[in-house]
C-alpha positions, 0 to 999 in steps of 0.5 A: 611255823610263822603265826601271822597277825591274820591267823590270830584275828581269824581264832579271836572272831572264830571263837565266840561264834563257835561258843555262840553255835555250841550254845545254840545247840543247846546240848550243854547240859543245864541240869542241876541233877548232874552238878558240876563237873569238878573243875567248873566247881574249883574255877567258879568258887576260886573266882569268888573266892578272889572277886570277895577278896578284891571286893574286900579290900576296901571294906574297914571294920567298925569296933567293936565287932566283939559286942554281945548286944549284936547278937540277939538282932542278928540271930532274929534275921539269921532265923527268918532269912538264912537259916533256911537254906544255911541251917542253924545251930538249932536245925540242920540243912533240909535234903531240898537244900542240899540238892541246890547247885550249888548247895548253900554251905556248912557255916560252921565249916566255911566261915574260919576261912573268911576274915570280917572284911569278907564276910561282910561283903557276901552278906552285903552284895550276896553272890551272883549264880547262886541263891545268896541275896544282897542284904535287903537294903544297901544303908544299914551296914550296922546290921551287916556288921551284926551279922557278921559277927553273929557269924563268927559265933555260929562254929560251936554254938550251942542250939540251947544258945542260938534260941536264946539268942533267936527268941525261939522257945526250946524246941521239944525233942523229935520235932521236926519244925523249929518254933516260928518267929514272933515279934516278941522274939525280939521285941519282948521287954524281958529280952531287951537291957540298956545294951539292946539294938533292939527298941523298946516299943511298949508304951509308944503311941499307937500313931507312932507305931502304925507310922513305923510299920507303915515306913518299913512296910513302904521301904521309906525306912531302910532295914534289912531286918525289919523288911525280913519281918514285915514279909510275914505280916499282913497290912492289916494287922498293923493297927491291932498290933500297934494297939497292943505293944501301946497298951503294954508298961515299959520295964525300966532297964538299968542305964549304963554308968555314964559321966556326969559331965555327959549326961549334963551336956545330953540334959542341957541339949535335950532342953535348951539345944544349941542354937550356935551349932543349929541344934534345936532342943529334943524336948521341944519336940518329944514327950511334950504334954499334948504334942504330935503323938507320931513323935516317939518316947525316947526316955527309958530306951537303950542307949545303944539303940538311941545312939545307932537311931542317931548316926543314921540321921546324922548319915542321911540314912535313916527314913521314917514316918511324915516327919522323919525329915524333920529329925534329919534336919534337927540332927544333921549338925550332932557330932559323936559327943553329942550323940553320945551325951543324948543317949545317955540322958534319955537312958537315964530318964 
């Protein structure tokens, strides 16, 4: 039988009109009661398997993915934001969760069967058709880096380990309700040391504070973690809440070992700066006696967060309060020497 050109135009334009009419029928059934048919199930998720994959491919990990100080960040978002649909090692998924179509995976199961690169794009750009978002804001691939990692912990983990690491109370036996999220689960000073992602706000000044919380809350400075916190506070908490973490005394973490020659070079750039490269010193800034109260106290602060702070601006990607433009310009010529020479000097004071 000879198949003319005809024939074949006549089956391409015949068969979207024919989908069209099926569709506006209306007798496909939409209904998540019924789920999937099993080979709608295998071809959506062996299309998403291949899209991640795709997607991945231009995805280079950052080391050392392997950090435990990652951990603590993520498990305080995986708390607020994933584990009620996911679960956790603390709670299992609830009986609502597991009649979604598609239901939000077993990640203790599902995770082994990722690598890093893929696993940071779905935390990333999340999955279209099913209820997993994209990270809250696209600059903060730090964050999502910390996720997956907290991830590849989460096969295994014990409960007792994932509320320590969440800054969750032990959850007493028979409890339905795991404990709620405070900011003191991540911010308490007992729970930060010199290798914390997390800052130190104790003893910062109300109006650099209030700034912080207003820039989150206004999406003015971008973090997928901090906008997950803010949607549970009210606007006008922020002045007694500011209030109280400026009243409490800082506890001194231990710094970490760092040259000599390092912390000589942070010291000379904090106070003198370098006007050949157009970096000007920190201190003509910060934790000068009777200066602008909207700049914040960087000495005593982990070195790691200090270090992260800076390679945002060093990017362009770290907003803040009115004058967070200004540290973008004083920063912008800093190089991973530097960065690492300031931290460790702020550290140490």
């Amino acid at each position: 039988m000879l198949i003319r050109w005809r024939h074949v135009v006549a089956t391409l334009v015949a068969l979207p009109l024919l989908g069209f009419f099926i569709g506006w029928l209306g007798i496909i059934p939409l209904g998540a009661s019924g789920g999937h048919w099993a080979v709608t199930d295998w071809f959506l998720h062996w299309v998403m398997r291949n899209s991640t994959r795709t997607a991945a491919l231009r995805v280079e990990t950052p080391p050392p993915l392997d950090d435990p100080a990652r951990l603590p960040l993520a498990a305080g978002q995986f708390e607020m934001g994933c584990a009620r649909c996911h679960g956790s090692p603390a709670q299992g998924r609830s009986a609502a969760t597991l009649a979604m179509l598609p239901p939000p995976p077993d990640l203790g199961r599902v995770v082994p069967t990722w690598t890093d690169a893929e696993l940071f794009q779905i935390v990333q750009h999340g999955i279209r058709y099913t209820g997993m978002p994209a990270w809250p804001t696209t600059n903060r691939e730090d964050e999502v880096w910390s996720m997956v990692a907290f991830l590849r912990k989460v096969p295994g983990m014990h409960a007792d380990t994932y509320r320590e690491l969440a800054g969750l109370s032990a959850t007493p036996s028979g409890t339905v309700e795991p404990p709620s999220m405070t900011c003191d689960s991540c911010h308490a000073e007992s729970r930060l040391d010199a290798g914390s992602l997390i800052p130190s706000l104790a003893g910062q000044s109300v109006a650099y504070l209030l700034e912080s919380l207003r820039a989150y809350a206004e999406d003015k400075r971008p973090s997928g973690v901090m906008q997950t916190a803010m949607s549970a506070l009210d606007k006008d908490d922020f002045p007694a809440l500011a209030a109280a973490y400026a009243a409490r005394p800082r506890q001194r973490l231990a710094p970490e070992s760092a040259d000599p020659q390092a912390l000589d070079h942070g010291r000379r750039l904090a106070e003198t700066g370098d006007a050949a490269r157009r970096i000007p010193a920190c201190l003509t800034c910060h934790e000068k006696r009777d200066g602008n109260p909207s700049y914040p106290r960087l000495s005593g602060q982990s070195p790691a967060y200090l270090a992260t702070q800076l390679r945002l601006f060093v990017s362009g990607k770290r907003g803040g309060g009115p004058y967070a433009d200004l540290m973008k310009t004083a920063a912008e010529n800093l190089d991973e020497a530097d960065i690492q020479a300031l931290s460790a000097y702020f550290a140490s004071r």
